[in-house]
Backbone as JSON Lines, residues from 0, in Angstrom:
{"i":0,"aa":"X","n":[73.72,76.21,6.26],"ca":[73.11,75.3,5.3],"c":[71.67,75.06,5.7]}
{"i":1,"aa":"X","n":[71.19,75.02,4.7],"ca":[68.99,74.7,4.99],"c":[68.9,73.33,5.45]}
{"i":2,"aa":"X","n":[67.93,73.15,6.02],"ca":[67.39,71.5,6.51],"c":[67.3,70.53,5.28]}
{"i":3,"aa":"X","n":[68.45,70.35,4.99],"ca":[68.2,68.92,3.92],"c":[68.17,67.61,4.34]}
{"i":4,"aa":"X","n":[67.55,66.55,3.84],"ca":[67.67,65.76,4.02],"c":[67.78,64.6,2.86]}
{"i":5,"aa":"X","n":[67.88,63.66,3.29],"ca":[68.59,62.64,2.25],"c":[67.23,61.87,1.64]}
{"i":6,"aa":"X","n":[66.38,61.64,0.22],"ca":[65.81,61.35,-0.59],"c":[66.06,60.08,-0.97]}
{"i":7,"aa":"X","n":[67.17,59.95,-1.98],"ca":[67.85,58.5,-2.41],"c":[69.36,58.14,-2.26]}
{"i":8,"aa":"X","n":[69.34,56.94,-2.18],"ca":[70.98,56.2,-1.86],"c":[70.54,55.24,-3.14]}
{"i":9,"aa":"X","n":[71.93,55.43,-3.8],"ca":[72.25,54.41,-4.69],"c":[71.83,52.77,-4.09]}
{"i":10,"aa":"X","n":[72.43,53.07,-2.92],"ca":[72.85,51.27,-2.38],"c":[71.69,50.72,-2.13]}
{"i":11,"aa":"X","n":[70.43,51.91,-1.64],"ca":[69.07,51.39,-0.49],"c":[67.78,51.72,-1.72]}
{"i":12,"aa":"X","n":[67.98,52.88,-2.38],"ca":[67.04,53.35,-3.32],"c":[66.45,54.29,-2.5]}
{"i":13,"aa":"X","n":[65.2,54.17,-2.61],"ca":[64.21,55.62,-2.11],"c":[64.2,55.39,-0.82]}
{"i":14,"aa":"X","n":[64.61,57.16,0.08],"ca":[64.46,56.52,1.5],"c":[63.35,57.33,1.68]}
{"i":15,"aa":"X","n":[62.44,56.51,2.75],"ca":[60.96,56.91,3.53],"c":[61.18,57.86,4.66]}
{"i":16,"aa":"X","n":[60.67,58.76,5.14],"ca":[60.51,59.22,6.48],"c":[59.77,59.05,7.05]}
{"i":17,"aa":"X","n":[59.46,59.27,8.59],"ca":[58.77,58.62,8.82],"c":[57.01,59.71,9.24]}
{"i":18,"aa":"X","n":[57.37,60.75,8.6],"ca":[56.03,61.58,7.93],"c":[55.71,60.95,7.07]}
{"i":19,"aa":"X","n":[55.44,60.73,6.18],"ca":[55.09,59.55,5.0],"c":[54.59,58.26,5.25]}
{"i":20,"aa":"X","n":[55.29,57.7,6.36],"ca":[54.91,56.58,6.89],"c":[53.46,56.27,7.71]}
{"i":21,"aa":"X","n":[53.01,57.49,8.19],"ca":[51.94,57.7,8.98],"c":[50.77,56.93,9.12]}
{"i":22,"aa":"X","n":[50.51,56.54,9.85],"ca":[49.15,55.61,9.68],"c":[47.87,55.66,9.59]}
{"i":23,"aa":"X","n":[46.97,55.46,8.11],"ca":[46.28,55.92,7.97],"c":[44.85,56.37,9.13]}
{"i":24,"aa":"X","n":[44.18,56.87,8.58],"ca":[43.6,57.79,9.75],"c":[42.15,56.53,9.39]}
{"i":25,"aa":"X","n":[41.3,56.17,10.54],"ca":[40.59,55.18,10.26],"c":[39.5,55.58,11.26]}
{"i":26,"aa":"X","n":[38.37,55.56,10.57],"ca":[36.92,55.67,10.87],"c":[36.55,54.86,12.15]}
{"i":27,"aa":"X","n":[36.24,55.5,12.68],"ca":[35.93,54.94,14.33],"c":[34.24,55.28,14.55]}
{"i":28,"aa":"X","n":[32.92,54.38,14.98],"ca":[32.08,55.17,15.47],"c":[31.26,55.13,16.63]}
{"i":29,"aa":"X","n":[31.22,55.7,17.6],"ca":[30.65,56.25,18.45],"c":[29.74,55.2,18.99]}
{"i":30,"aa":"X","n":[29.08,54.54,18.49],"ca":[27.87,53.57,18.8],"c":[28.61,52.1,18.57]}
{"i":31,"aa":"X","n":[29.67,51.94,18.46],"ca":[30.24,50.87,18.71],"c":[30.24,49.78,17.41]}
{"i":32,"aa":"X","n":[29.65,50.37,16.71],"ca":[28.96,49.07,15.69],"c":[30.01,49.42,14.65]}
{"i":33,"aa":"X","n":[30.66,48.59,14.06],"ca":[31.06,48.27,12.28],"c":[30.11,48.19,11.6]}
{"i":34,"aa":"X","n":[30.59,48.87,10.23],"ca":[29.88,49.25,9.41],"c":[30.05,48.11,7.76]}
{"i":35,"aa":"X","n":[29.34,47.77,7.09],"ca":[29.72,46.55,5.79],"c":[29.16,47.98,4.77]}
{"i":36,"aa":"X","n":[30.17,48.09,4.06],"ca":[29.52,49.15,3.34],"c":[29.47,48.37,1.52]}
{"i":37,"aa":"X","n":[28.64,48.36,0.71],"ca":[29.21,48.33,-0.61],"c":[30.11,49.09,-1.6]}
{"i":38,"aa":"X","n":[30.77,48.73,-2.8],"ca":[31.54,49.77,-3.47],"c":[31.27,49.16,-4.77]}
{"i":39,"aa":"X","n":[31.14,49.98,-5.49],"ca":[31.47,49.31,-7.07],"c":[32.24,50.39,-7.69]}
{"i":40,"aa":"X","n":[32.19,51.87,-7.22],"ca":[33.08,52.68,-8.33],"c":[34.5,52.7,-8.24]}
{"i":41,"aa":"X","n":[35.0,52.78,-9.11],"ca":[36.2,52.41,-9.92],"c":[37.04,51.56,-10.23]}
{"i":42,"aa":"X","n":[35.93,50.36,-9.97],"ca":[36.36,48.51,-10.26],"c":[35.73,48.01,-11.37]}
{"i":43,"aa":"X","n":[35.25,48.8,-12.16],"ca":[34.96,48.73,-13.42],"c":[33.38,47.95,-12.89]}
{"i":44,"aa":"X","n":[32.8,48.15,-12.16],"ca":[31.06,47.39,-12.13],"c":[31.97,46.19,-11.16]}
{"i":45,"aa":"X","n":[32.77,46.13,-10.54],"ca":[33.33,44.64,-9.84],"c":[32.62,45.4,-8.6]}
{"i":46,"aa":"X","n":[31.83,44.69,-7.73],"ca":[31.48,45.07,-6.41],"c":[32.53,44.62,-5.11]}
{"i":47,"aa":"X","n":[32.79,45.19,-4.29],"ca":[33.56,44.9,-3.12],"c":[32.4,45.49,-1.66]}
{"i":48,"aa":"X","n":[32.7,44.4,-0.51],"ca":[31.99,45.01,0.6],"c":[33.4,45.66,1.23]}
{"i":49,"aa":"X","n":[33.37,46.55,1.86],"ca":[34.19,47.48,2.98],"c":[34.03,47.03,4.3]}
{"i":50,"aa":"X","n":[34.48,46.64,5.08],"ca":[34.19,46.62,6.16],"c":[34.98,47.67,7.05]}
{"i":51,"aa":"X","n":[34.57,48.53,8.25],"ca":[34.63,50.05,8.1],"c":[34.11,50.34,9.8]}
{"i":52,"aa":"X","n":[35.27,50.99,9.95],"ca":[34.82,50.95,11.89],"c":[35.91,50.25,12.97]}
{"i":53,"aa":"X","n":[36.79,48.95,12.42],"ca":[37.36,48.11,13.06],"c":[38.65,49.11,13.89]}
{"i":54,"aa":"X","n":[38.99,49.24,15.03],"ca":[40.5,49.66,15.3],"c":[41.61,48.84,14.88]}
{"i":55,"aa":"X","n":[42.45,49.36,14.66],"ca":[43.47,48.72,14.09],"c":[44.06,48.66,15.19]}
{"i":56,"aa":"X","n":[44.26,49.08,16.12],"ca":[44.91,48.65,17.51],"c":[44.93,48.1,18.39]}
{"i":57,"aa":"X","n":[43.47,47.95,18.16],"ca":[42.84,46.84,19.25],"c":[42.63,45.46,18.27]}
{"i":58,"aa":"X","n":[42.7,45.52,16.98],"ca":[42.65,44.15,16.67],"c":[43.56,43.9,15.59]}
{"i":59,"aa":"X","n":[43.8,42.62,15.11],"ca":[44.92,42.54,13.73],"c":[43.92,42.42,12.84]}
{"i":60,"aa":"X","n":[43.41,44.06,11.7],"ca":[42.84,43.73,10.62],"c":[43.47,42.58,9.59]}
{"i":61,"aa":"X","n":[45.06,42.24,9.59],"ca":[44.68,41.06,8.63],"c":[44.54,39.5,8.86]}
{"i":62,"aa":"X","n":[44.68,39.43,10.48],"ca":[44.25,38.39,11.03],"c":[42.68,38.2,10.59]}
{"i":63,"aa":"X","n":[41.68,39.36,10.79],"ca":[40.18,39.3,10.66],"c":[39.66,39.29,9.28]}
{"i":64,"aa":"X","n":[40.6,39.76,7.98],"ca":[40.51,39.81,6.66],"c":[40.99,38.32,6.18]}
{"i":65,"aa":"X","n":[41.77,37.24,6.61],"ca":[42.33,36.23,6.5],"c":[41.38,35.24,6.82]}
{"i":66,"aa":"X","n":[40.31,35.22,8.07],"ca":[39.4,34.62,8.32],"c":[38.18,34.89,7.55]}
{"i":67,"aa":"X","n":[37.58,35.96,7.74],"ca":[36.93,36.53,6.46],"c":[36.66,35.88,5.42]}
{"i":68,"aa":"X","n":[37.85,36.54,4.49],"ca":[38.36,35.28,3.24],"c":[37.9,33.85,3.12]}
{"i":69,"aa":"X","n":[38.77,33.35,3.91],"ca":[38.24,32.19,4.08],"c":[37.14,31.15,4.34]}
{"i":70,"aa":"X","n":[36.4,31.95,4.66],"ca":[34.94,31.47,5.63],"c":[33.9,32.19,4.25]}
{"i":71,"aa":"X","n":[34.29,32.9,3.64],"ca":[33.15,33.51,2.59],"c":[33.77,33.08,1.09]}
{"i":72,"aa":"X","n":[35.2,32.52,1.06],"ca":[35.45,31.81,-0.09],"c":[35.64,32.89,-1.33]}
{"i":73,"aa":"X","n":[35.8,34.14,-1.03],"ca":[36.2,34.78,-1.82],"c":[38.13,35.48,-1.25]}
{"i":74,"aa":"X","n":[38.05,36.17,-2.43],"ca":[39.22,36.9,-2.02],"c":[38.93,38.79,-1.42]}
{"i":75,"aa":"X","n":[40.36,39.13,-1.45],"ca":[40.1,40.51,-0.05],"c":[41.15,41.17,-0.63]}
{"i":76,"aa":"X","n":[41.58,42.02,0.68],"ca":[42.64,42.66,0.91],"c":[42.34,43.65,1.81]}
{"i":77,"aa":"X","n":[43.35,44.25,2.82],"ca":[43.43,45.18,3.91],"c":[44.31,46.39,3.22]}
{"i":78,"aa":"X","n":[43.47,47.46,3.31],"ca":[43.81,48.59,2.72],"c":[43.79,50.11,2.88]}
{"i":79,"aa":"X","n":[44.6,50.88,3.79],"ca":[44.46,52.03,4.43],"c":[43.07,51.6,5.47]}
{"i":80,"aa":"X","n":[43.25,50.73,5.72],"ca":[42.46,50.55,7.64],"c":[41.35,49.8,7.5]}
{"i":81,"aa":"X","n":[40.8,49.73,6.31],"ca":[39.86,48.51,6.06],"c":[39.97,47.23,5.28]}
{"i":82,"aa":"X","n":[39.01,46.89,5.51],"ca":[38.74,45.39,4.83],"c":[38.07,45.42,3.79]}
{"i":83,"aa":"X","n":[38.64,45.07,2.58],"ca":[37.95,44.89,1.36],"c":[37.56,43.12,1.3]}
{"i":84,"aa":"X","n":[36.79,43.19,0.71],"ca":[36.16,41.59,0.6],"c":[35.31,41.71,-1.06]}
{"i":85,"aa":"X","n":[35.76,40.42,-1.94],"ca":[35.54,40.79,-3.02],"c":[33.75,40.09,-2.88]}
{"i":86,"aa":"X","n":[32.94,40.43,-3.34],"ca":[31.78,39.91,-3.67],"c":[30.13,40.73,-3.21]}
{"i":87,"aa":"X","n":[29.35,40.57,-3.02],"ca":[28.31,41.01,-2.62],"c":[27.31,40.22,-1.85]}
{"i":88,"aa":"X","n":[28.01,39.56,-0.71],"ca":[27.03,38.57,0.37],"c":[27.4,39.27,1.48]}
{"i":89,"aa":"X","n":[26.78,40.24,1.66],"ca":[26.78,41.1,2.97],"c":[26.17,40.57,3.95]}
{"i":90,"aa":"X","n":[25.21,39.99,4.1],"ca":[23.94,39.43,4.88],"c":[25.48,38.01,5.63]}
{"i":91,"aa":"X","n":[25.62,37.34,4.69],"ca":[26.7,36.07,5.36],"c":[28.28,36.52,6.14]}
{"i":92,"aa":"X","n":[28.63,37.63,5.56],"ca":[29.58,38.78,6.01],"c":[29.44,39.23,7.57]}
{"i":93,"aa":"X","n":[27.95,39.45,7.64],"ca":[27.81,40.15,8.66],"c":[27.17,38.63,10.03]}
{"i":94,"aa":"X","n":[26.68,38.05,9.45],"ca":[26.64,36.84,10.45],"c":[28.34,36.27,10.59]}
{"i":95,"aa":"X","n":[29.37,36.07,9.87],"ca":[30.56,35.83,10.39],"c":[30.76,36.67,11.25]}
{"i":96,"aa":"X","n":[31.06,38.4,10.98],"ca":[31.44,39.09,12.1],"c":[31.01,38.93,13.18]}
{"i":97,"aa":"X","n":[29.89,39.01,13.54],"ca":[28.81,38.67,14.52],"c":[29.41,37.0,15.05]}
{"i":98,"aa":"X","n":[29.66,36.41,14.92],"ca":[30.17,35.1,15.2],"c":[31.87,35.64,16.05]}
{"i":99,"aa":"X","n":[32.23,36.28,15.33],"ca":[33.74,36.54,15.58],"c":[33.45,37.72,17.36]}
{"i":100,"aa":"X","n":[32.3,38.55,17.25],"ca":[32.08,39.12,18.51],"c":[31.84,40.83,18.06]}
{"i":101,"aa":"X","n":[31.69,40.98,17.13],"ca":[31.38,42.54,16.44],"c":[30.24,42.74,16.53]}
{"i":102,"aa":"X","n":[29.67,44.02,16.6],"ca":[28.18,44.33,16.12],"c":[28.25,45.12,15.04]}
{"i":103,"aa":"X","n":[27.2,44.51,14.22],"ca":[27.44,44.79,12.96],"c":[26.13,45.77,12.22]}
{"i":104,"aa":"X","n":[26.2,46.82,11.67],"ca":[25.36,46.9,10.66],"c":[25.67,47.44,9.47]}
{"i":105,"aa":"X","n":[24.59,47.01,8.64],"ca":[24.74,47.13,7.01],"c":[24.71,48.46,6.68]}
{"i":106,"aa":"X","n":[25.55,49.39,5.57],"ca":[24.95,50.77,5.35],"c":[25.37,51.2,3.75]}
{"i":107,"aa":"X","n":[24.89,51.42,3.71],"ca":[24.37,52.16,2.14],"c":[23.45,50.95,1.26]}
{"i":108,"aa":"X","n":[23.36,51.2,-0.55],"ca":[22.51,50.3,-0.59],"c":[23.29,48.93,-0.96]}
């Protein structure tokens, strides 16, 4: 018989493996610094900052997305290894991080 394996159970629904499960692969750089990046495409013109660089192992991104949030009064979300933050106050973004113990710089426009 070929390597099958089991897909769905009535009782559980869809089962995961744990190839699938994998953790996303996350931008690391060299010079130590996090990166605040902007985004606006495919939020319909809604801008979001990225925040981009953080390990996920060495720190709890949604511990740092939760503070974030809070301290800039908008809303977020943690998403394949970064930090989304809804708004466009990068400049106040990057003095929190910097408060929290990051070095920070700004990149793109």
């Amino acid at each position: 018989m070929s390597d099958s394996r089991l897909v769905y159970s009535t009782e559980i629904g869809r089962i995961k493996h744990d190839e699938a499960q994998a953790e996303p692969e996350v931008k690391l750089f060299k010079d130590g610094f996090i990166r605040i990046e902007k985004q606006s495409k495919g939020r319909k013109g809604k801008g979001v900052m990225l925040v981009v660089g953080i390990d996920p192992k060495a720190h709890d991104l949604k511990d740092i997305a939760k503070t974030l949030k809070s301290k800039m009064g908008q809303g977020g979300a943690v998403k394949d290894g970064l930090i989304e933050i809804q708004g466009d106050d990068r400049d106040k973004l990057k003095t929190i991080l910097e408060g929290i113990g990051f070095k920070v710089k700004l990149a793109g426009g």
